[in-house]
N, C-alpha and C positions, 0 to 999 in steps of 0.2 A: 504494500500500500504506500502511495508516493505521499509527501509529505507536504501540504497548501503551505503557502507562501504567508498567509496571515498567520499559519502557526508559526512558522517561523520567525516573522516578525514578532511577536510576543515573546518568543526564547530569547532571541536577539537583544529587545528592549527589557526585558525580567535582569537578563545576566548584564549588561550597564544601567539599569539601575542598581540594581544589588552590590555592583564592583566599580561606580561611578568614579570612587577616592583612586582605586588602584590601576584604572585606567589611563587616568588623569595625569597620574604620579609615572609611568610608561611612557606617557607620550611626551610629557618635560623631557624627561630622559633621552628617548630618541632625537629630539632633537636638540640637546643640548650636547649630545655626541658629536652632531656637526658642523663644526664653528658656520659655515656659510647660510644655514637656517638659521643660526641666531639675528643676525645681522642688526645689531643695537636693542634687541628687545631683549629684558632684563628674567632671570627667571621668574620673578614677584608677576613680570606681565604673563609669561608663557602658561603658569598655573590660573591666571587669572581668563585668560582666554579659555586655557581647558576648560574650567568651571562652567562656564558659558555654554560653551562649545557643545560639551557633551548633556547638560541638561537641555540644551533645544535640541540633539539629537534623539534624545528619548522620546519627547516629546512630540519630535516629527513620525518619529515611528509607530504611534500611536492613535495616528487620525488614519483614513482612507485614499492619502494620496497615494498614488503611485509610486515604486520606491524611487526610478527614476526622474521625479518632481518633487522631490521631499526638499532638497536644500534650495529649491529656486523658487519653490510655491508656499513652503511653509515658513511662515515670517519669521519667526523667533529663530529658526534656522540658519534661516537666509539674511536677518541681519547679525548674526553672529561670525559667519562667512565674512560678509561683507567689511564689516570692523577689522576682521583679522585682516583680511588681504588692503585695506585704506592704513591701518596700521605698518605692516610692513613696507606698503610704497610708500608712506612718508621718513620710516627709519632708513631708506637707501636697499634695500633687498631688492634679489632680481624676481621676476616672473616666475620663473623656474621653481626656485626657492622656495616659494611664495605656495605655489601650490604644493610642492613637495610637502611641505611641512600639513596640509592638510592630509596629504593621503599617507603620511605616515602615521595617521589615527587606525587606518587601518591594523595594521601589524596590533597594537596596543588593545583597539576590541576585540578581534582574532584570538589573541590569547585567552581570554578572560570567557570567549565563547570555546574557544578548546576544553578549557579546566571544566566548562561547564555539563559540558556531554561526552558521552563514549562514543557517541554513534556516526559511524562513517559519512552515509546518506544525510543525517543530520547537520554533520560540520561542513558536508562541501554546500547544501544549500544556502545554509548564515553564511560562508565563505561568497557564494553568489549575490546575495542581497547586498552585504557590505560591502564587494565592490562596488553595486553598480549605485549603491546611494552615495558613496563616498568620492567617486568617479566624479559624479555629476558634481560634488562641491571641490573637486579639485578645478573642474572647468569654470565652474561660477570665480572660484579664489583669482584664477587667472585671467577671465575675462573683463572681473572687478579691478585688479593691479593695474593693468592696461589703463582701463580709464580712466581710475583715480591718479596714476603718473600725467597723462595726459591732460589732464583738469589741473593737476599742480604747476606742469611745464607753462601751458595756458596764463598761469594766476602769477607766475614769475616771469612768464617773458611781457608780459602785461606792465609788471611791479616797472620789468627795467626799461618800457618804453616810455611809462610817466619819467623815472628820474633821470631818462636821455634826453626827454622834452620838457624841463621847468621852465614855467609863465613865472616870470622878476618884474615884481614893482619896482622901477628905475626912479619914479616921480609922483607926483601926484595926478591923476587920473593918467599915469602912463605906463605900458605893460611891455615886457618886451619876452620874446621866445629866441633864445639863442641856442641852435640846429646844430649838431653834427653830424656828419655821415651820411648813408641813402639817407633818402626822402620815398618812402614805398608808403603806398594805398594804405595801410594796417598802421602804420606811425601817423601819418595825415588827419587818422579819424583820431589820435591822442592826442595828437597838439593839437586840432580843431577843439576836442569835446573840451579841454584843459583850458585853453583859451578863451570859449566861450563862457565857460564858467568862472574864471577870473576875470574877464571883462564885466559879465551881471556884477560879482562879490566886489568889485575896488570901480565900479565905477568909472570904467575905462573912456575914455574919449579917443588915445590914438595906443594900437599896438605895433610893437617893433618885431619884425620879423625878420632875425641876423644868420642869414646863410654862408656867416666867413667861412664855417667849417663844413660844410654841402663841397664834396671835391668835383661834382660835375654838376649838372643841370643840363638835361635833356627835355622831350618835348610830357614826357611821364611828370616829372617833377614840377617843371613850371606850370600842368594844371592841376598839381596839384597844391599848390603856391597860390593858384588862384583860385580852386577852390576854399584854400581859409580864409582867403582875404574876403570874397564874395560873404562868407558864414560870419566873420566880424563887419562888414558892413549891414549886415542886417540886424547885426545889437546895436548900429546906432553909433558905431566909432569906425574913424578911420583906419587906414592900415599903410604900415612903411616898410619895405622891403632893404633889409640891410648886406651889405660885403657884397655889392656887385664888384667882384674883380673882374680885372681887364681879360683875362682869360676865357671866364663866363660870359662876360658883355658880349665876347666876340662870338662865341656857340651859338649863343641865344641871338647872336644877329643871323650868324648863318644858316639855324635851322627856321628862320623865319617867327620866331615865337612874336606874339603882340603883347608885351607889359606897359604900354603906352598909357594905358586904362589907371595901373598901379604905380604908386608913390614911391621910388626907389632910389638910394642912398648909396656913396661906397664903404663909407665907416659906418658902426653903430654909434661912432659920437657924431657925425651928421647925421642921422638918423633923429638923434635925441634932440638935438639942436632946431629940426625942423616939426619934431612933435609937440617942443617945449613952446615954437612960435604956433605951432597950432592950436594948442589950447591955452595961447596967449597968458602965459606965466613966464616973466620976467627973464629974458636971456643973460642978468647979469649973474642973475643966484644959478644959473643950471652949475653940476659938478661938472670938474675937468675927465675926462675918460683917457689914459693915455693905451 
């Protein structure tokens, strides 16, 4: 007589329940045998993930999911999954890693389902279930790393196009953005959105926009040059384009661009000079910029 798959879930879930601590107390261990699974998480954390871990295991075992949908369907599961693998892509861990260390739960319930029965038929079918439950959370572990790196690289390559585009109050009602390097679509909308929002916050009248350190300007760049200035004339301030070198001036003659339209400077202290007569604040007091 072949042996249903709910009984065996029940023996499965009975024998971690029953050996929850000594499963727990296994699977530190396994992974703490291999320096590359630890990767900055502390044992205090690895027992503390167990704990989790293996109580929403049980638990998952318990309801009528399929066993192959238990870590991706059952919540308590699947955000214990989920924590562990957002966990380790923020300690530096690889993918690999990452999931390895969930399916070496395996080996650790395996045992605990060994000790628990004699029976041949009996062990290889718990042997079948827990893979394929534990399968499916090594895939969830791995597919979750993936995006949570990718949501982090996102939120820091973000971090560092704010702090390569800071808006400088140089004056009163005057702003200025000083560039280096491309000028690419994905920087444009940060020093636009950055811009716009310090022009609202200080009340801007004329902002300076200093491309000393922009090393070329092609026809990509100059609209997108004009689209900030277009997005600051409609808060209602002007705009002045600063570090036309002689270099540039000449590309930008000969790919034919039109900045005729736009206010443009070769210093930023001409720049400021012509901002400070724009919003008609006293040329004697402006600072010297050398």
């Amino acid at each position: 007589m072949g042996i249903s798959e709910a009984m065996v879930r029940r023996r499965v879930a009975k024998a971690l329940r029953a050996n929850a601590e000594t499963v727990g107390d296994r699977w530190v261990e396994l992974q703490l045998a291999q320096d590359e699974l630890k990767a900055g998480v502390g044992e205090r954390e690895l027992r503390e993930e167990s704990d989790e871990l293996i109580t929403a295991l049980v638990a998952g075992l318990d309801t009528d999911l399929p066993v192959s949908q238990v870590a991706t369907s059952h919540e308590a599961l699947r955000r214990a999954v989920v924590d562990l693998s957002l966990r380790r892509a923020r300690c530096g861990a690889t993918p690999t890693a990452t999931s390895l260390a969930v399916l070496l739960l395996k080996e650790a319930v395996l045992e605990v389902v060994q000790s628990a029965t004699g029976d041949a038929d009996e062990l290889f079918a718990a042997a079948l279930l827990v893979n394929r439950l534990l399968d499916a959370a090594g895939v969830l572990s791995f597919d979750t790393y993936v995006e949570g790196r990718e949501d982090i690289i996102r939120r820091q390559s973000r971090q560092l196009l704010e702090q390569s585009t800071p808006v400088v109050r140089l004056w009163r009602h005057i702003l200025a953005v000083p560039l280096i390097g491309t000028l690419d679509t994905g920087r444009t909308r940060v020093v636009m959105e950055n811009l716009l929002q310090a022009t609202q916050e200080h009340e801007a009248q004329v902002a300076i926009i200093d491309i000393t350190g922009v090393p070329t300007v092609d026809t990509a760049v100059a609209q997108h040059l004009m689209q900030t200035v277009n997005a600051v004339r409609l808060m209602g301030a002007d705009c002045v384009i600063s570090g036309i070198r002689p270099q540039i001036a000449l590309t930008i003659a000969q790919l034919g661009i039109d900045l005729s339209k736009i206010l443009t400077r070769a210093s930023l202290a001409d720049a400021l000079s012509e901002a400070i007569r724009l919003t008609s604040e006293p040329a004697l007091e402006a600072p010297v910029l050398r």
